[in-house]
Rosetta silent file (secondary structure, phi, psi, omega in degrees, C-alpha in Angstrom):
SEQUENCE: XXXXXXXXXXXXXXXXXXXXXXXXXXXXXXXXXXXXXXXXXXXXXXXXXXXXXXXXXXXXXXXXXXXXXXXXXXXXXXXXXXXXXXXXXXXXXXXXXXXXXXXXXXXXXXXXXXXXXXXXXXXXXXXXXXXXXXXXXXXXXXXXXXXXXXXXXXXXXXXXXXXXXXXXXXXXXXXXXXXXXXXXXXXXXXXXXXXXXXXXXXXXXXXXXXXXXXXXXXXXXXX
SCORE:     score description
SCORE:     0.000 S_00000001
   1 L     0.000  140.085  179.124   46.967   38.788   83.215 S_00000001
   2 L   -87.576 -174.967  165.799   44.359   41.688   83.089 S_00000001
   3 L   -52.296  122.845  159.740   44.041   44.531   85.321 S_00000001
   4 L   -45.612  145.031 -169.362   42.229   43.805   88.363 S_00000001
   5 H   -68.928  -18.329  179.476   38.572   45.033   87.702 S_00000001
   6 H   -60.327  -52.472 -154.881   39.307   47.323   91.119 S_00000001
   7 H   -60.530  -67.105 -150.507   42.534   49.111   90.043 S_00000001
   8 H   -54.683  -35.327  168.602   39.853   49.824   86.748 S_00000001
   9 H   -53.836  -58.168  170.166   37.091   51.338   89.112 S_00000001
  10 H   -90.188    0.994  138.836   39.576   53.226   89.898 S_00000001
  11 H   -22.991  -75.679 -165.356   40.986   54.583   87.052 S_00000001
  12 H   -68.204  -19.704 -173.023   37.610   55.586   86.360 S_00000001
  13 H   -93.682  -50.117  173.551   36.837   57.499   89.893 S_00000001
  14 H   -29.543  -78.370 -177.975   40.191   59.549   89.174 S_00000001
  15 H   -31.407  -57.023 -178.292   39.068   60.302   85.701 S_00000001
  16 H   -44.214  -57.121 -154.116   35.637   61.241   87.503 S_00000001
  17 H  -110.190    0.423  133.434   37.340   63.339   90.138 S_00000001
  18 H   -69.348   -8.185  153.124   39.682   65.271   87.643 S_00000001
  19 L   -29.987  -54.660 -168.986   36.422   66.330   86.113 S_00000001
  20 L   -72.539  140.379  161.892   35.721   68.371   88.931 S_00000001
  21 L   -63.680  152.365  169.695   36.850   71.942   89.024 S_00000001
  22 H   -38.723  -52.121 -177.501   39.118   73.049   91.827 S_00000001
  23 H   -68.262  -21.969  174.780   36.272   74.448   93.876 S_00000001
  24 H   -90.568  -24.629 -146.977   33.804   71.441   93.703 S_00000001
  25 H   -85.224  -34.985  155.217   36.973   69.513   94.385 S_00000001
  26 H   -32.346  -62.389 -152.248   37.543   71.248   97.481 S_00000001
  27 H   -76.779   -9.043 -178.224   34.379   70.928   98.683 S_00000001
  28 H   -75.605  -44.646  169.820   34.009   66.858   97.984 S_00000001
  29 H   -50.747  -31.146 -174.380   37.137   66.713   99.911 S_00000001
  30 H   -98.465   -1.581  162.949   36.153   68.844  103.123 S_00000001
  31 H   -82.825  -47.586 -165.940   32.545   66.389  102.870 S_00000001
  32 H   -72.004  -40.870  172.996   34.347   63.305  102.656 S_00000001
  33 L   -75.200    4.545 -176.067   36.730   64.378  105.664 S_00000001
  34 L   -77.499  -23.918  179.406   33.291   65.341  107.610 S_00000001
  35 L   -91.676  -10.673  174.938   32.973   61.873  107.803 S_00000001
  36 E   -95.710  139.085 -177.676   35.374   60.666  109.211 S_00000001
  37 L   -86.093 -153.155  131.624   36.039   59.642  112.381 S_00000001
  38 L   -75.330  -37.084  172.756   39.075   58.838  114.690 S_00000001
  39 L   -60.391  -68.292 -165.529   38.020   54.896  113.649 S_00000001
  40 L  -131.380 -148.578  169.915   36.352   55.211  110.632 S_00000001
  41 E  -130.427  171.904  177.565   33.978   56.809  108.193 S_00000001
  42 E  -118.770  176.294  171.494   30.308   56.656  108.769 S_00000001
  43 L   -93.234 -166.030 -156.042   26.967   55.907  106.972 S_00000001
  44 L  -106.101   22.572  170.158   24.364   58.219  106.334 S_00000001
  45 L  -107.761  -28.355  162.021   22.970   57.516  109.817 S_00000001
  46 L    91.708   48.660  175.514   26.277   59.276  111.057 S_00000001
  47 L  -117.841  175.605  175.068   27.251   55.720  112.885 S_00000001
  48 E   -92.107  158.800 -147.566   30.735   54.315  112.059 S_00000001
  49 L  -168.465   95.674 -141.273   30.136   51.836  109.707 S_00000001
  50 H   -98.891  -22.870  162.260   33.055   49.616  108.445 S_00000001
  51 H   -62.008  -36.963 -165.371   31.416   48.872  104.853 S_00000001
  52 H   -65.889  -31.187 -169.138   31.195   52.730  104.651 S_00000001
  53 H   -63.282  -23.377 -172.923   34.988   52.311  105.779 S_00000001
  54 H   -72.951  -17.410 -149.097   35.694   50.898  102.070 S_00000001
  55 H   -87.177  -51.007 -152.569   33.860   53.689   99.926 S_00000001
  56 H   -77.837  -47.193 -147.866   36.106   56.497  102.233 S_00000001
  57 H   -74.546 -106.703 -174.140   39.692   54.616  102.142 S_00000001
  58 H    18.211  -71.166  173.130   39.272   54.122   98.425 S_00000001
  59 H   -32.628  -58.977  171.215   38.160   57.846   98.226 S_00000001
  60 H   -52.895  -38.978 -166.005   41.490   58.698   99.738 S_00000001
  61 H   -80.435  -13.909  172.118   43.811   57.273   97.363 S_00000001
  62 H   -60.565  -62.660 -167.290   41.513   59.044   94.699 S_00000001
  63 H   -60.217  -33.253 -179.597   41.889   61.991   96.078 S_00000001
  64 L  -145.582  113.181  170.499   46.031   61.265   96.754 S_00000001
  65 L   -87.184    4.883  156.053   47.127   58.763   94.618 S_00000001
  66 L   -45.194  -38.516  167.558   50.037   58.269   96.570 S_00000001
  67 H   -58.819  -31.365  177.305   48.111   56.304   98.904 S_00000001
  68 H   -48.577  -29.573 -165.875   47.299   53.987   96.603 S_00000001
  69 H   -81.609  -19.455 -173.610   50.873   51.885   97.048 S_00000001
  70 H   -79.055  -41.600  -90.764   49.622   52.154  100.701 S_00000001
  71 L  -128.025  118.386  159.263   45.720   51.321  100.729 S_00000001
  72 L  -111.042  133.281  119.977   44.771   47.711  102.210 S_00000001
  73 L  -116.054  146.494 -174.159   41.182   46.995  102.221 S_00000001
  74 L  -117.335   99.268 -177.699   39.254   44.350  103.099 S_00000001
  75 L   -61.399   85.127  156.564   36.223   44.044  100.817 S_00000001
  76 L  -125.857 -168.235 -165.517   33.233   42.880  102.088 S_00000001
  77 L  -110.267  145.883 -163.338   29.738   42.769  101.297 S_00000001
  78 L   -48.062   97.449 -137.116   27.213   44.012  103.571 S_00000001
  79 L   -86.045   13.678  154.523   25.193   41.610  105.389 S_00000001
  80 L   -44.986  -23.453 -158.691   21.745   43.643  104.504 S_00000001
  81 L  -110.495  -25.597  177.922   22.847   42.015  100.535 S_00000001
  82 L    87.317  103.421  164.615   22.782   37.776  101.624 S_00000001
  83 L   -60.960  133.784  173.916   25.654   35.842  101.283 S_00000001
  84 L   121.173  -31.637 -170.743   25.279   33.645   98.298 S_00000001
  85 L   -67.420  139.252  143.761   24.062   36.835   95.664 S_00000001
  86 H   -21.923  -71.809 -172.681   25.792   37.651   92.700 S_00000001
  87 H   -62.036  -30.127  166.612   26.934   41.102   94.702 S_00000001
  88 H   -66.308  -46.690  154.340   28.331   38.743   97.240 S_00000001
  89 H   -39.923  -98.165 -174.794   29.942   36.771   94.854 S_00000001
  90 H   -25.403  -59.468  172.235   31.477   39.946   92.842 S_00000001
  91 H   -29.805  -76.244  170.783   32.840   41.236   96.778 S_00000001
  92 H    -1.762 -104.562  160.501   34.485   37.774   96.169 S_00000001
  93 H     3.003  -62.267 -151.953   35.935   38.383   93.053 S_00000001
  94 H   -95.260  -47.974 -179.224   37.289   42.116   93.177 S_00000001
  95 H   -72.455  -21.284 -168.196   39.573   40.708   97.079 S_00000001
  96 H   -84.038  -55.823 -166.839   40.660   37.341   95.022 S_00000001
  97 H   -92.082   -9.712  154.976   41.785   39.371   92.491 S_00000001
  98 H   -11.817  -75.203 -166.881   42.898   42.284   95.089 S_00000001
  99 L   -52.349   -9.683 -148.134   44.854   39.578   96.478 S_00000001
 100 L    22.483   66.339  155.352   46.340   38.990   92.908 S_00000001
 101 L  -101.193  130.797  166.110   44.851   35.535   92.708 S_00000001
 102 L   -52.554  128.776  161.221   43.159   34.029   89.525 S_00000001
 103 L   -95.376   55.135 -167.645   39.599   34.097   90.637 S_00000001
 104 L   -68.095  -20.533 -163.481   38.927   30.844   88.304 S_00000001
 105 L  -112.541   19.962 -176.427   36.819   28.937   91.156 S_00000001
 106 L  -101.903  139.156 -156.771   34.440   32.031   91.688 S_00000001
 107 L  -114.190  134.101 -174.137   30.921   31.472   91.171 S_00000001
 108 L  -124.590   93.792  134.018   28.817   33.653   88.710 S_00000001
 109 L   -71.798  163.717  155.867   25.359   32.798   89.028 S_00000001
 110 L   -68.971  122.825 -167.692   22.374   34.300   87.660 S_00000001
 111 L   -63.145  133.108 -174.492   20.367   36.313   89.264 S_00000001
 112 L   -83.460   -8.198 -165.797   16.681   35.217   89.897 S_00000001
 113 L  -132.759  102.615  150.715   15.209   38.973   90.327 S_00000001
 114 L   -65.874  116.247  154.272   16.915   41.107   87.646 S_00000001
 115 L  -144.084  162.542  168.641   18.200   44.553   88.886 S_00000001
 116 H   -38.400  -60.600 -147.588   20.758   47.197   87.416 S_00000001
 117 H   -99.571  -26.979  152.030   23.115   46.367   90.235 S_00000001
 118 H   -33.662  -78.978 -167.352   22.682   42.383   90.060 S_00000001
 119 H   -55.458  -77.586 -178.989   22.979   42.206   85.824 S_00000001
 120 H    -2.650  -76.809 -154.964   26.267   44.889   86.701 S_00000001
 121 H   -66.032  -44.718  147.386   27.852   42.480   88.824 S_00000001
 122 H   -18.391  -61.696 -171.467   27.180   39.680   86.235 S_00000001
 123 H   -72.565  -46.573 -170.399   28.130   41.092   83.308 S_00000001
 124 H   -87.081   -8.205  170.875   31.712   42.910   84.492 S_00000001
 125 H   -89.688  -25.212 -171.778   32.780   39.469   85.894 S_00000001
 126 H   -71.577  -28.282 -168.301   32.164   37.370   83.113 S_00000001
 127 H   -56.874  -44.225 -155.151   33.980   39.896   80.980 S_00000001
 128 L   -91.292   18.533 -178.267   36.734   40.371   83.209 S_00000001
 129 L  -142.089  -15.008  156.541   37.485   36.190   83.173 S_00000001
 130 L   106.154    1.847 -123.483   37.282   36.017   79.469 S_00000001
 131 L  -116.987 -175.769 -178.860   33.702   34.201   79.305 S_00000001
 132 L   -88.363  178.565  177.521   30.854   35.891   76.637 S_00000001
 133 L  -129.332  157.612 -171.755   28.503   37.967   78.117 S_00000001
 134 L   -91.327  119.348  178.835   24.756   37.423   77.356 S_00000001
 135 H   -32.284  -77.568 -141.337   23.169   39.735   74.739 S_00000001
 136 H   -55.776  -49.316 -166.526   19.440   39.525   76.631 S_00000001
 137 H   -67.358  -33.150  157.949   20.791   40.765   79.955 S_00000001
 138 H   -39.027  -92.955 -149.162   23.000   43.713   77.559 S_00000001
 139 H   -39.408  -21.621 -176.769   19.950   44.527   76.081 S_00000001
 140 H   -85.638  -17.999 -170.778   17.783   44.319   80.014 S_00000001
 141 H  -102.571  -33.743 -170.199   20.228   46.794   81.224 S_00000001
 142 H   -60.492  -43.758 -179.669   20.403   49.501   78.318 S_00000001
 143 L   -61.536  -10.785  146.321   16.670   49.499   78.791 S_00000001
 144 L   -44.138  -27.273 -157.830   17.042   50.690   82.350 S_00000001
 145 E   -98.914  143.646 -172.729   18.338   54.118   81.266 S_00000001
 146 L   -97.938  171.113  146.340   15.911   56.904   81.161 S_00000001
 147 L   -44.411  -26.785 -164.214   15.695   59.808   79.077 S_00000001
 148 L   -72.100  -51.956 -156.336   17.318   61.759   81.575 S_00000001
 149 L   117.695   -4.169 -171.187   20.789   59.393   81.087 S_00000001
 150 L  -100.571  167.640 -178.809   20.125   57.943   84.694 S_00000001
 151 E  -139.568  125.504  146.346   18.852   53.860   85.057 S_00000001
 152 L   -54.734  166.501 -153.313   16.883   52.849   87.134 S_00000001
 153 L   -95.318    9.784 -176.387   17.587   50.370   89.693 S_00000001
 154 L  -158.705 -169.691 -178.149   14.596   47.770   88.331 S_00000001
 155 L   -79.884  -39.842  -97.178   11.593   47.324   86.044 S_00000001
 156 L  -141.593  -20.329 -161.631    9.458   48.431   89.002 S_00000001
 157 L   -62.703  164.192 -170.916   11.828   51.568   90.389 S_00000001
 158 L   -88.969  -38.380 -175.198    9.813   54.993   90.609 S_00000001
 159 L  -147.406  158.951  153.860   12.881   57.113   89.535 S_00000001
 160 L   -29.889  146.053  175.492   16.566   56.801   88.566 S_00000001
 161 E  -144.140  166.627 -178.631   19.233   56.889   90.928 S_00000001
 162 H   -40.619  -70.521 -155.845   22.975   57.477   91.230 S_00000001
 163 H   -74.209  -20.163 -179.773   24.313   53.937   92.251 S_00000001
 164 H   -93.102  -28.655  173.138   22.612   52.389   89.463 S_00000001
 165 H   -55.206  -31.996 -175.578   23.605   54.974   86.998 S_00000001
 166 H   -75.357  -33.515 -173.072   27.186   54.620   88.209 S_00000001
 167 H   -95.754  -26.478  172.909   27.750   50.939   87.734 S_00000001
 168 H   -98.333   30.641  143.639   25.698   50.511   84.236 S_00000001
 169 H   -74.218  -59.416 -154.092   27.965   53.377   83.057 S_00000001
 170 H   -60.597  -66.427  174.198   30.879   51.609   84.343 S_00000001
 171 H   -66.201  -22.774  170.816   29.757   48.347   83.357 S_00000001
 172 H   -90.676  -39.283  146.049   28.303   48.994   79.538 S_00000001
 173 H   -41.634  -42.595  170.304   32.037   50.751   79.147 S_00000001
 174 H   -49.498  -51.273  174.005   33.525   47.804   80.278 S_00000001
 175 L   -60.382  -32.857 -155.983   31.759   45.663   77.790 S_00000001
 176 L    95.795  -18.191  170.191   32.070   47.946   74.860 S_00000001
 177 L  -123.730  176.003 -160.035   28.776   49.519   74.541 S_00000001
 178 L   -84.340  143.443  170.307   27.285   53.032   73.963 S_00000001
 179 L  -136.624  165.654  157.209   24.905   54.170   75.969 S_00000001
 180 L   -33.157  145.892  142.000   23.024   58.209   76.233 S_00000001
 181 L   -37.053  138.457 -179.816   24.630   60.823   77.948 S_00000001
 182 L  -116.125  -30.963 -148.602   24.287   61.180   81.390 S_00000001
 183 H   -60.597  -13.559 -176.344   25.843   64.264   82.505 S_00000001
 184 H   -65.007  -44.170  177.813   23.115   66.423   82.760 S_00000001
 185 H   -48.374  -56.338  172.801   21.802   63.364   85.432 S_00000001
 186 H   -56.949  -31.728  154.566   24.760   63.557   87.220 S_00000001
 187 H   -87.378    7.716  175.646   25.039   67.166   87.957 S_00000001
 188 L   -94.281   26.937  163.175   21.670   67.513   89.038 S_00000001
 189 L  -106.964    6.961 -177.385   22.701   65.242   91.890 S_00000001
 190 E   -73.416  151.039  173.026   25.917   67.035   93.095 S_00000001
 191 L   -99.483  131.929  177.615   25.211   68.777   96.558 S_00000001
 192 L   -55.231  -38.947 -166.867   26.313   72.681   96.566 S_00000001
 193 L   -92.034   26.680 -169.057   27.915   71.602  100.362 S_00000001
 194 L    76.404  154.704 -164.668   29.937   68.532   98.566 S_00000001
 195 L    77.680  177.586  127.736   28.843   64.828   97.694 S_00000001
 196 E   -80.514  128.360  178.502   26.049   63.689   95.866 S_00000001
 197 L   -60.915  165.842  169.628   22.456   62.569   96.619 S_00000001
 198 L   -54.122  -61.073  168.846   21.082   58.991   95.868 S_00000001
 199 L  -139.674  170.468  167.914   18.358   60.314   94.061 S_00000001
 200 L   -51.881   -7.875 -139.653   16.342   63.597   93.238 S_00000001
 201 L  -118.646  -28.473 -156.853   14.270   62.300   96.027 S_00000001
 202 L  -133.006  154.605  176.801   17.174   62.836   98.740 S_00000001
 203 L  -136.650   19.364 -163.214   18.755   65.711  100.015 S_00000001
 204 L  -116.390 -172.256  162.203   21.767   63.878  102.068 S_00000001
 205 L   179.728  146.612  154.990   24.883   62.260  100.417 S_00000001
 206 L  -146.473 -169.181 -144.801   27.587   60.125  102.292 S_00000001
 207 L   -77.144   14.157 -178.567   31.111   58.710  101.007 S_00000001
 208 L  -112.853  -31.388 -173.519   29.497   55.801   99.059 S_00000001
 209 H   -72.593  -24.149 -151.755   27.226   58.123   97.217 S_00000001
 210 H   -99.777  -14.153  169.463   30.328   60.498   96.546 S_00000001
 211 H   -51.159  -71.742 -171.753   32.182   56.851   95.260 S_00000001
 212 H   -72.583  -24.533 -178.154   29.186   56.572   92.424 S_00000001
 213 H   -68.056  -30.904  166.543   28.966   59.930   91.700 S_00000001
 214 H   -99.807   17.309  169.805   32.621   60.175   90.603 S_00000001
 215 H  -101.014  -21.290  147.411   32.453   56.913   89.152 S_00000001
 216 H   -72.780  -24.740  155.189   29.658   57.865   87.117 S_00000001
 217 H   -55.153  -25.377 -165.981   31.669   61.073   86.186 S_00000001
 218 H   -98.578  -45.009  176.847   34.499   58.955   85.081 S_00000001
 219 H   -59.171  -18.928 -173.108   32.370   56.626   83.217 S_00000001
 220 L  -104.532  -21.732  165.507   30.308   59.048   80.980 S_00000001
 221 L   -43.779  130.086  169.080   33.778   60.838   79.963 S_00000001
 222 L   -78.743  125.330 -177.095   34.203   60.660   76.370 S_00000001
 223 L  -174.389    0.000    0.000   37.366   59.674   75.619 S_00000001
């Protein structure tokens, strides 16, 4: 059986967050605990926020992988995203196989609206179930990626962003193929006070932003 596709995200946000020198590592850690509440963690509205709660427990076991033998979450997808999508479907997926359950009865449609985070979710399930993956949609996502190394998150987006950079790292690794260098994208979005922005555009970061940012560190590692 393979590795659940989670345990591999996280792989890759370790790798990501051993990157970091002691001193940024510090400081992602005293952002990420900024956030937290006596419930929960919050969004970037500074409400408690129980999707937000998945990005910071996760984050923990990163940070102390001891936790990991501990860490229950319960994965779902926001309801801002539409039950029925692809990304609801993948939420699916990643608790079925959580759960260590085959996910054999989980339905991977196609997306009717191409985006970066859409094709992602597409692409790493079919892989991760044994099925081909489709060259055209490969080939719609490399062409996302800027000069910079960042991807946009559509044909239509103005600039690059994090969360799309992080999962069509993640996801083109998965797969087997090369993509540009990113890292220069990815450190211009680290914050000096810990976390990472969204985009060059933003000047905020909360624990789901600091989730793709070391998941795009761990994905762009050569290795």
């Amino acid at each position: 059986m393979k590795m659940p596709l989670l345990y591999k995200v996280y792989k890759v946000l370790r790798t990501g967050w051993k990157r970091l020198t002691p001193e940024a590592q510090k400081a992602l850690r005293d952002f990420v605990a900024s956030q937290k509440t006596a419930n929960g963690y919050v969004n970037a509205g500074g409400l408690e926020d129980t999707y937000y709660e998945q990005f910071g427990r996760i984050l923990e076991a990163v940070f102390s992988p001891v936790r990991l033998l501990c860490m229950t979450i319960h994965l779902e997808v926001p309801e801002t995203r539409g039950r029925g999508t692809v990304y609801a479907q993948f939420f699916d997926f990643l608790e079925k196989e959580r759960r260590l359950r085959r996910p054999k009865d989980i339905e991977i449609s196609v997306p009717k609206v191409l985006t970066t985070n859409a094709v992602c979710c597409l692409l790493s399930m079919r892989h991760q179930v044994g099925l081909p993956v489709d060259k055209d949609h490969v080939d719609w996502l490399r062409q996302r990626q800027d000069v910079s190394g960042g991807f946009y998150a559509s044909e239509q987006a103005p600039v690059p962003d994090l969360l799309s950079t992080a999962v069509a790292l993640f996801t083109l690794r998965l797969i087997g193929v090369p993509v540009k260098d990113a890292s220069a994208f990815i450190q211009a979005h680290w914050r000096c006070g810990g976390g990472f922005s969204p985009s060059v555009l933003d000047d905020y970061s909360d624990v789901e932003y600091v989730f793709y940012g070391l998941m795009a560190l761990g994905a762009s590692c050569k290795y």
